[in-house]
PAKEVO-222799 format. One record per residue (C-alpha): residue in one letter; x, y, z. Coordinates in steps of 0.02 Angstrom, whole numbers, padded with zeros to 5 digits, always signed. Example, Ala and Ser with C-alpha at 12.3 -4.5 7.8 and 13.67 -1.06 7.14 Angstrom:
BEGIN
a+00615-00225+00390
s+00684-00053+00357
***
This chain:
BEGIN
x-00646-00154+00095
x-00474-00167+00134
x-00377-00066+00291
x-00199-00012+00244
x-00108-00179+00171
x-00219-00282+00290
x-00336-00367+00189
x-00502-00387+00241
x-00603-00554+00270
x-00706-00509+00122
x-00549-00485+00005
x-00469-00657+00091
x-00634-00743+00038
x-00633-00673-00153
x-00465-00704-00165
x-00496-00895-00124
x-00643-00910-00236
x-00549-00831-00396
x-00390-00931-00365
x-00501-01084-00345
x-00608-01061-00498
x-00424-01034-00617
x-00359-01177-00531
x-00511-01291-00564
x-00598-01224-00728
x-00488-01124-00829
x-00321-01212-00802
x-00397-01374-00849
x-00495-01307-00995
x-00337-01229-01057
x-00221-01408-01088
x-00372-01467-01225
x-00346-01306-01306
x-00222-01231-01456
x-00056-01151-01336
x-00115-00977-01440
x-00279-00989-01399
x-00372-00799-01351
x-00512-00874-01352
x-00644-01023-01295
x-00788-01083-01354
x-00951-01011-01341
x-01026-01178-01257
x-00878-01173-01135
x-00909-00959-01122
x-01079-00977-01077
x-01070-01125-00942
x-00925-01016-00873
x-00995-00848-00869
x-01164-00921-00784
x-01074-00997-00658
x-00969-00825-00609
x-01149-00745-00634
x-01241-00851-00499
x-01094-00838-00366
x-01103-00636-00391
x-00928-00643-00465
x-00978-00541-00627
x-00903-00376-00671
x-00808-00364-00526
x-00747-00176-00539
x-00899-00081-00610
x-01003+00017-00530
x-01162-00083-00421
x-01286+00032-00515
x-01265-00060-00688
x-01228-00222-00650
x-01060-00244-00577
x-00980-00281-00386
x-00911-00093-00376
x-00744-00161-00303
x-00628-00059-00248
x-00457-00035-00337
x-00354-00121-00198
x-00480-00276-00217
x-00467-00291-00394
x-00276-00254-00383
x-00267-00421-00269
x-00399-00498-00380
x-00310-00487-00540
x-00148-00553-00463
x-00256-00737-00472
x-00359-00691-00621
x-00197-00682-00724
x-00118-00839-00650
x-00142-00951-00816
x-00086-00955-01008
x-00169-00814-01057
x-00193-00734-00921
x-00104-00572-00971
x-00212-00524-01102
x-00384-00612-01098
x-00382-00645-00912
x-00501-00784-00881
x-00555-00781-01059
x-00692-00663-01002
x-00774-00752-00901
x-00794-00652-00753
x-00863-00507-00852
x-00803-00430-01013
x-00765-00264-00980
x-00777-00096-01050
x-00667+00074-01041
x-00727+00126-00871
x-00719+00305-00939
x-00885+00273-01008
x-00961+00288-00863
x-00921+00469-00877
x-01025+00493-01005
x-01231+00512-01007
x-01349+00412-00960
x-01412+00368-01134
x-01231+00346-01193
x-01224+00208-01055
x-01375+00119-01100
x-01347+00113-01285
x-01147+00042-01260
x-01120+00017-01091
x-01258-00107-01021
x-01261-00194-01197
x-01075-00247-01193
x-01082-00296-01033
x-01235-00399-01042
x-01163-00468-01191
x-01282-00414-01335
x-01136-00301-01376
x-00979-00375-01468
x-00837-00287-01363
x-00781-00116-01347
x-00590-00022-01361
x-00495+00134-01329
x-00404+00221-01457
x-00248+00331-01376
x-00083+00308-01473
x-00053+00376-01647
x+00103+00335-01795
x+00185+00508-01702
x+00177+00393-01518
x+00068+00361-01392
x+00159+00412-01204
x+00128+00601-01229
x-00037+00626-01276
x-00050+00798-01281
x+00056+00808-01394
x+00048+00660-01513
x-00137+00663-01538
x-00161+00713-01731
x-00319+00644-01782
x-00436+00782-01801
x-00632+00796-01747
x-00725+00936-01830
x-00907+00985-01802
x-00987+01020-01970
x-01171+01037-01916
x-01248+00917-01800
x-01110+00788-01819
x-00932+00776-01807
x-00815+00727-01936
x-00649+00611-01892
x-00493+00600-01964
x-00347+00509-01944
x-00256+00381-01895
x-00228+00256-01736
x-00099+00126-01694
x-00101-00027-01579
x-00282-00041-01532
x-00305-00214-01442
x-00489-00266-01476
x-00537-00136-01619
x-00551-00278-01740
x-00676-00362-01649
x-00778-00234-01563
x-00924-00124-01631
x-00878+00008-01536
x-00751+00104-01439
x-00694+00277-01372
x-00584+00383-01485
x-00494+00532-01438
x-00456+00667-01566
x-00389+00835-01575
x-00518+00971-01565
x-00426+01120-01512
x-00232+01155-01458
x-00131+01068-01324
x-00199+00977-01174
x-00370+01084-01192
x-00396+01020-01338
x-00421+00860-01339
x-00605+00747-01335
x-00666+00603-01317
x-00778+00516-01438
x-00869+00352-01459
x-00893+00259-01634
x-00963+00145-01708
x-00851+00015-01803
x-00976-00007-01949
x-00963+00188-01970
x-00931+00239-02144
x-00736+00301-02152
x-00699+00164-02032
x-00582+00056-02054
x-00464-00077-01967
x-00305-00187-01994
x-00219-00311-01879
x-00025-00288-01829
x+00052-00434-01821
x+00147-00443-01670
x+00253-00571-01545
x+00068-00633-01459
x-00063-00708-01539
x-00189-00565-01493
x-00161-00443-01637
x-00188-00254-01614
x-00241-00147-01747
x-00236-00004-01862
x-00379+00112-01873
x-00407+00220-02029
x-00521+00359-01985
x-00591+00452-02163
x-00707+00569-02142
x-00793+00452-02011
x-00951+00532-01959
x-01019+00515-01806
x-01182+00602-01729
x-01151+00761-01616
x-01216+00670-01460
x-01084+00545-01464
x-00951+00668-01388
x-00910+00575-01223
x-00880+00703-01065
x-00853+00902-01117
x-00767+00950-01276
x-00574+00983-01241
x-00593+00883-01060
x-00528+00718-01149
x-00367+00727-01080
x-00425+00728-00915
x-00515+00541-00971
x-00341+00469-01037
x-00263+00510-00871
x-00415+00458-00767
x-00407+00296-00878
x-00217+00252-00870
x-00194+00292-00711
x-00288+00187-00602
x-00304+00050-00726
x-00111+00041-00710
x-00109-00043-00539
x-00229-00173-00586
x-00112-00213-00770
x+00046-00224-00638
x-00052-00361-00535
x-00080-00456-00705
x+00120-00439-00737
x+00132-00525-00542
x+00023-00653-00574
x+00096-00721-00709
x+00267-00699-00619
x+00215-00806-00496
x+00163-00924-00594
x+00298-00942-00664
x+00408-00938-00522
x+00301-01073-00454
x+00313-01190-00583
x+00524-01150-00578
x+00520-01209-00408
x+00430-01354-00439
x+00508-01413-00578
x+00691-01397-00481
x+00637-01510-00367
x+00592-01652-00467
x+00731-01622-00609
x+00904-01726-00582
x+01042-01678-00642
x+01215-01763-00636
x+01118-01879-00474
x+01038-01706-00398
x+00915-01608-00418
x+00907-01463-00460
x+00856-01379-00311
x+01014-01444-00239
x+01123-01315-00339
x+01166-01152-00286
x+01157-01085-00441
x+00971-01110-00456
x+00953-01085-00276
x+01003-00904-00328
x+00882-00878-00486
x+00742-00957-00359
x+00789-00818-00224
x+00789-00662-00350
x+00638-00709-00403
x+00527-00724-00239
x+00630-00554-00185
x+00553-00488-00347
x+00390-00547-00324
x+00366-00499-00136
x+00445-00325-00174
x+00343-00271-00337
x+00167-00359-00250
x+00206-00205-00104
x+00250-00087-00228
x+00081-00122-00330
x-00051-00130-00168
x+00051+00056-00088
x-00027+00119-00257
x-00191+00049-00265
x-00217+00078-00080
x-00200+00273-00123
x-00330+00275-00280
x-00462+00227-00142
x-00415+00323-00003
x-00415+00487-00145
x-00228+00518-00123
x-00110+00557-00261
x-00074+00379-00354
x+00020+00458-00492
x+00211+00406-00416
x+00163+00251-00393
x+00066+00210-00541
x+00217+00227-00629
x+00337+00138-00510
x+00183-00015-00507
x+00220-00015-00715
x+00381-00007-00740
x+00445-00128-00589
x+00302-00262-00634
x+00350-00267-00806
x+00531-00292-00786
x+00526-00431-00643
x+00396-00523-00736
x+00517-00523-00884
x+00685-00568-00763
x+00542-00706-00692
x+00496-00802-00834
x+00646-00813-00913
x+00735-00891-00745
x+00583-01012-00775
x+00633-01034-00959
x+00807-01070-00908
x+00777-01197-00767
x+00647-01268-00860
x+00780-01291-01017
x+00738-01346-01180
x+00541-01372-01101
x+00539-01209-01073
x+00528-01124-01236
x+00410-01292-01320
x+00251-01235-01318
x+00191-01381-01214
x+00224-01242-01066
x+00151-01084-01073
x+00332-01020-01015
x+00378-00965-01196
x+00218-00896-01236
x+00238-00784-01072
x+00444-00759-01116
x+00350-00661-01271
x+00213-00585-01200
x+00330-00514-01078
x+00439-00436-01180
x+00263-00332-01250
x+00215-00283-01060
x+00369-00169-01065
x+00307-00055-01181
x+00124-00067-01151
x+00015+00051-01032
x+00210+00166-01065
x+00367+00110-01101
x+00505+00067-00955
x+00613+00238-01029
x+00465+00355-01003
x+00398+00296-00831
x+00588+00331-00800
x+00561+00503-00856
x+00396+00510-00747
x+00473+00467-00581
x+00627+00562-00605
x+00511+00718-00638
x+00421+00693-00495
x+00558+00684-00401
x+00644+00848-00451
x+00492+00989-00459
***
């Protein structure tokens, strides 16, 4: 859809239509509601959701063939740059409205694992779905820190073990599990459950944003043979497949709300006085306002160079990791030069600067922490 970093009329025209739609449904919506809201109404969900539905705006990034637009990543990438542009835009982006979405890794799986979880989520008859990566022993090496277990005692396999920070798990009825089947990378799979599955179990984390992850407690959860998603020992393959695109279109969600941010900065400096000036008029702010649109401009090339390779089939793997760790920092050196213009209104909660100054401070270590997407690119670097 897109050639190089020249967007296409298409893109231009979706682009419009999503930053149009935030600025005149969700942002409104959003200053009746609590500050740490996650989530609307079902009244206000539905009349939402049918509107995105009749202007073909539904499921923008799955695949045509079961329902969705089958954009490409540097279209979503640009996409979720507006999508994210509101107070909870980095974790519930549009409150769902334009689709809730599911592991895309799914679609890896059979046709009849599709149609029994895939279609029903998506056409809502389904509560939600998760993924469940990181463990107590960490969650940036896979290979390695994997220790739940998945044994096949006759014609099902048996889980156990023991997952950490799952967003949605609490909510969903079912999600993708990987588990240790075998030694090192080959031994790895991929498995979908069931929440209501005997040996089952979660518990929220309380954390700085008011989405909770969770704990999972897997005890001899049993689950049929059938549900093994992909090949046995080919699950690593899906965790890289799954973090690694789905990393450019996270780092567009860290620029939105950047700019955001940055925008309200601006616009608040030149309305505030100060000692007969405002504050646009002082060179110290002038400064804070400069970093940040350097920061913005810089990170939004950074992000597209990446997604621009995941459709043209190049290696993305650099620059998934460079997308990551330089969105998450400037979106945390963003909002809190907003926080600090803004003053004493930036950290009430009649902003959604604070709530962002948090939330920010989470990005850092989600989807890999700053330290090992360090390691990453300095590895790359020296083979």
């Amino acid at each position: 859809m897109s050639a190089g970093f020249q967007m296409s009329n298409e893109t231009k025209m979706l682009q419009t239509w999503v930053r149009e739609y935030v600025r005149k449904e969700i942002l409104p919506l959003e200053t009746t509601m609590d500050p740490e809201a996650i989530t609307i109404s079902t009244e206000d969900y539905e009349r939402l959701s049918s509107k995105t539905r009749e202007a073909g705006m539904w499921h923008l990034g799955l695949p045509e063939k079961y329902g969705g637009a089958g954009l490409d990543c540097f279209t979503m990438t640009v996409l979720m740059e507006e999508m994210s542009q509101h107070r909870n835009g980095l974790y519930n982006t549009c409150y769902g409205t334009l689709g809730r979405g599911v592991p895309n890794i799914i679609f890896s799986g059979t046709e009849e694992q599709i149609e029994k979880y895939a279609i029903p989520t998506l056409n809502g008859e389904r509560t939600g779905s998760f993924f469940a990566i990181t463990e107590p022993t960490g969650g940036s090496d896979p290979a390695r820190a994997i220790q739940t277990t998945a044994v096949l005692r006759g014609d099902q396999w048996v889980l156990n073990g023991t997952k950490v920070f799952i967003s949605g798990a609490g909510t969903a009825d079912w999600g993708i599990i990987f588990a240790r089947t075998g030694e090192g990378r080959g031994g790895i799979s991929a498995f979908i459950v069931e929440t209501d599955t005997p040996g089952f179990k979660t518990s929220p984390i309380y954390v700085l944003r008011p989405s909770y992850p969770y704990e999972i407690s897997l005890m001899d959860c049993r689950i049929p043979r059938e549900n093994l998603l992909g090949e046995e020992g080919k699950g690593f393959e899906l965790v890289t497949r799954l973090l690694g695109v789905s990393r450019f279109p996270y780092s567009a969600a860290n620029l939105g709300v950047a700019v955001a941010a940055h925008r309200m900065a601006v616009d608040y400096a030149k309305k505030r006085e100060v000692f007969g000036r405002t504050l646009s008029e002082k060179q110290g702010i002038q400064w804070m306002l400069a970093d940040s649109e350097v920061d913005i401009r810089s990170t939004r090339w950074l992000i597209w160079e990446g997604a621009w390779k995941v459709d043209r089939g190049e290696d993305y793997r650099q620059e998934a990791s460079i997308a990551k760790l330089v969105s998450s920092e400037v979106l945390g050196r963003v909002v809190d030069r907003a926080v600090q213009i803004h003053g004493a209104y930036g950290v009430s909660k009649e902003l959604p600067l604070e709530r962002w100054y948090r939330e920010a401070r989470i990005r850092r270590i989600g989807e890999g922490p700053s330290e090992v997407h360090r390691f990453v690119i300095a590895r790359n670097l020296l083979r």
